[in-house]
C-alpha positions as CSV (number, residue, x, y, z in Angstrom):
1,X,-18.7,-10.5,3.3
2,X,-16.2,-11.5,5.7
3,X,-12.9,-9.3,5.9
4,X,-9.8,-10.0,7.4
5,X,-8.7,-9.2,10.2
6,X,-11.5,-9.0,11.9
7,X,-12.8,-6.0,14.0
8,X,-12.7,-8.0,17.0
9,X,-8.8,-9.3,16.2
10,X,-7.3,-5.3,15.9
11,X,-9.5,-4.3,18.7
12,X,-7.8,-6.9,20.8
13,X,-4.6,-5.3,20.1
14,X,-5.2,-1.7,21.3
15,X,-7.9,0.0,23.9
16,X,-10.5,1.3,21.6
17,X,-11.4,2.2,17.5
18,X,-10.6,5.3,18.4
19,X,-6.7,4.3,19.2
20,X,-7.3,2.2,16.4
21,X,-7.7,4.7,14.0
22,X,-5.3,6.8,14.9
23,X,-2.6,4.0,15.4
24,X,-3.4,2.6,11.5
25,X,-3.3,6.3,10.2
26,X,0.2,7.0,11.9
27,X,1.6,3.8,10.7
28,X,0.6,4.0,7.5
29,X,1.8,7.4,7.5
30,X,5.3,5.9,8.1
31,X,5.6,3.3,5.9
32,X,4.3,5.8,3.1
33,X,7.5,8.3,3.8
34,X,9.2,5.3,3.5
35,X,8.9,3.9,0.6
36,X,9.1,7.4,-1.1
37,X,12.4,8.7,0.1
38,X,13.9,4.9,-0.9
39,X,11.9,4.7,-3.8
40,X,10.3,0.8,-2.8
41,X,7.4,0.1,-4.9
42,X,4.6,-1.7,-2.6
43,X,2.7,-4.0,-3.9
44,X,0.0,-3.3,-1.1
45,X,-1.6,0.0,0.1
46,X,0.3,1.8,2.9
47,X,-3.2,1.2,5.3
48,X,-3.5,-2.5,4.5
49,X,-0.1,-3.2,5.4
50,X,0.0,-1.4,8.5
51,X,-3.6,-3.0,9.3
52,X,-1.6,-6.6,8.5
53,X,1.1,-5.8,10.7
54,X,-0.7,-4.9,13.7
55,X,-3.1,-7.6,13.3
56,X,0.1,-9.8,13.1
57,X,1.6,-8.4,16.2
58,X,4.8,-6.6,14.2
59,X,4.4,-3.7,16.1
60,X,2.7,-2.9,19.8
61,X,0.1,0.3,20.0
62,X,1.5,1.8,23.4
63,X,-0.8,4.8,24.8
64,X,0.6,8.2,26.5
65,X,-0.3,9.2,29.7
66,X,-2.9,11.6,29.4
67,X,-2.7,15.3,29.5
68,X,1.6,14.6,28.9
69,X,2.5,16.6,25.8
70,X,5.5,15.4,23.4
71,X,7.3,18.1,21.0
């Protein structure tokens, strides 16, 4: 079974599955609180759009510095 995107197509988008991970949950995340405070219907999960979008190149995964703390 093939899936899009591929692995190797997000991966080439951010540093590691790790960031990966972490960049899909917050995104997803995002759109979620969205679509409930306007009341949007999506016709897709929250996590398959945001995997669409970054393997589209909508948005950019940008890392912190390490050990820098943001409040």
């Amino acid at each position: 079974m093939m899936l899009y995107p591929s692995m190797s197509t997000l991966l080439s988008r951010v540093k590691s599955r790790y960031m990966l991970v972490n960049v899909i949950a917050k995104r997803s995340r995002d759109i979620a609180e969205y679509a409930g405070e306007e009341h949007v219907k999506l016709e897709k999960k929250p996590v398959s759009i945001a995997i669409d979008e970054l393997a589209e190149g909508d948005y950019i995964a940008v890392a912190r510095n390490p050990g820098t703390f943001e409040e």
